[in-house]
Phi, psi and omega in degrees: 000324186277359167277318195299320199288329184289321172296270192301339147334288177286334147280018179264316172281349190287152188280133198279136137339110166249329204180146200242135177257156181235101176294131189273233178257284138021079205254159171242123178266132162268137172222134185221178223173102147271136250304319197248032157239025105027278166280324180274338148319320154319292205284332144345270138013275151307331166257025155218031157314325188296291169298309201279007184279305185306017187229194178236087189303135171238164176184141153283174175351249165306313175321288199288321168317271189319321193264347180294318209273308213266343180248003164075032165251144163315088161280118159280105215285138184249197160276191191289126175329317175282311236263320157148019179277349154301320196288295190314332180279315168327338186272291187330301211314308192277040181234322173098036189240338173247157218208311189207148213240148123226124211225109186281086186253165197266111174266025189230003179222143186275144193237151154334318198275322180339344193246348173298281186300297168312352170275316197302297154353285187333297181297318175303275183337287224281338185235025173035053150256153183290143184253115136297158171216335170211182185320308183283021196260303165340268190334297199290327203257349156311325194230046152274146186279346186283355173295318200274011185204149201298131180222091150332095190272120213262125169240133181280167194270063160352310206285313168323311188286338192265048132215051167284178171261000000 
């Protein structure tokens, strides 16, 4: 008896279905990079040029600058990460503007940014886009067949639960 009561609890707190984004086939990608993971996004990059060419590019500063240059695709450029180009995807995200994040970060050297990158993180979760963070996670979600086709992203309403008491 004390699993149902527990059970119902817990759906009593779960964040209530607010809204649904519908990603189209078309995807808009954020690709981002911190400084000594870089390279390996390029070259990332280059051996699925083909697939991220059907999409639609996003980038910070130097990153989406460095794959525009060496691959010859359209990025549309944000600032620099430290500079407020965290902020800015983050504002797309919660705009419902970005579809999928891949943001290749260093866990081993501490950023200027950080607290930047943890919001940035954060927001990708409160509006459920798929994250990359290294390669194989890229890989699985590049050559998922749902890249190529309309995906209902379901996001929930946070806001009901932070003004429970």
């Amino acid at each position: 008896m004390s699993q149902d009561t527990s059970n119902s609890r817990k759906e009593q707190n779960a964040p209530k279905l607010r809204n649904i984004i519908r990603m189209e086939e078309r995807k808009r990608i954020v690709l981002i990079a911190h400084d000594n993971r870089k390279p390996e996004l390029l070259a990332w990059a280059k051996w699925n040029k083909k697939l991220l060419s059907k999409h639609e590019l996003f980038g910070t500063g130097t990153t989406g600058g460095i794959i525009s240059k060496e691959l010859g695709l359209d990025v549309h450029l944000f600032k620099s990460g430290p500079l407020g180009g965290d902020q800015q995807v983050g504002s797309r995200i919660s705009d419902g503007e970005i579809d999928l994040m891949i943001f290749f970060w260093d866990p081993m050297s501490a950023q200027p940014h950080d607290v930047d990158v943890k919001a940035l993180l954060r927001l990708a979760v409160v509006y459920n886009i798929p994250v990359a963070c290294n390669r194989s996670s890229a890989d699985f979600m590049i050559s998922s067949p749902l890249l190529q086709e309309e995906y209902d992203r379901k996001i929930d309403d946070y806001a009901a639960v932070l003004l429970e008491p």
